[in-house]
N, C-alpha and C positions, 0 to 999 in steps of 0.2 A: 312331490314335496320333499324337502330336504329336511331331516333330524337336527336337531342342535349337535348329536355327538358326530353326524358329520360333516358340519361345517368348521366345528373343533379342531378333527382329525385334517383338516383341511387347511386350515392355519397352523396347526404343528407342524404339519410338514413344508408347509410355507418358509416358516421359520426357520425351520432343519437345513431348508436348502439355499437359502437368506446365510445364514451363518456357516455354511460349507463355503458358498462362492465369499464370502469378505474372508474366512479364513488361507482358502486356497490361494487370493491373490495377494495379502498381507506376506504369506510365504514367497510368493514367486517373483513381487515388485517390491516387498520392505515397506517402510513405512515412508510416505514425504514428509521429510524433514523443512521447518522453513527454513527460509532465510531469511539472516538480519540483515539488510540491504543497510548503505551507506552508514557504517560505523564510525566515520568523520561529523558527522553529522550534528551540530551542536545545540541540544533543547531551547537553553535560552540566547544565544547570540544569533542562531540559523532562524529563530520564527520572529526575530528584529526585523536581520536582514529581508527576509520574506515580507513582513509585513512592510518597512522602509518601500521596497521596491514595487508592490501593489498600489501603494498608496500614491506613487508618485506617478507610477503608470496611469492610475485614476485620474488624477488632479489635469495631465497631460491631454487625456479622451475627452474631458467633460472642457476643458480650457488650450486647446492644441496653441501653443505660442513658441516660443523660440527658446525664452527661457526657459519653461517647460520640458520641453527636450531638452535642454542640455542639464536639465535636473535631473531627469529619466534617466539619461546617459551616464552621471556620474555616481548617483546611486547602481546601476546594476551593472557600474565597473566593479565600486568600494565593496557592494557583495560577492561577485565573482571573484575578486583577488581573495576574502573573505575565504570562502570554500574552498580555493587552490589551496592555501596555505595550506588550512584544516587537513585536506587530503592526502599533499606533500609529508603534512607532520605524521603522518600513521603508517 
């Protein structure tokens, strides 16, 4: 049968060497930093365009026609130039 004080002593030391190993590797690897990925990136023009171009992909899947693609087509041109720019400007 096990004691409460040593199942205690049994989780202190758990802990003890819990916090040696995050300590040790926090030392030897640093901390990961994130990253901001795509800082071009524009809240409200970029989730337009995003939305614009779903939408049309949608309408194209459910109704494949000719006009259709070429709505598809000229929306995720007008985004594409859209994000170039944005990227060029930064």
């Amino acid at each position: 049968m096990v004691n409460v004080s040593d199942g205690e002593d049994i989780n202190r030391a758990r802990e003890n060497i819990k916090g040696n190993i995050k300590t040790s590797a926090k030392d030897s690897l640093g901390l990961h930093e994130l990253k901001h990925h795509k800082p071009w990136f524009d809240e409200f023009l970029g989730f337009f365009f995003l939305d614009q171009r779903k939408q049309a992909k949608m309408q194209w899947v459910q109704y494949p026609s000719h006009s259709n693609v070429n709505n598809l087509n000229s929306v995720r041109l007008e985004a594409s130039r859209h994000f170039r720019t944005k990227r060029r400007n930064i």
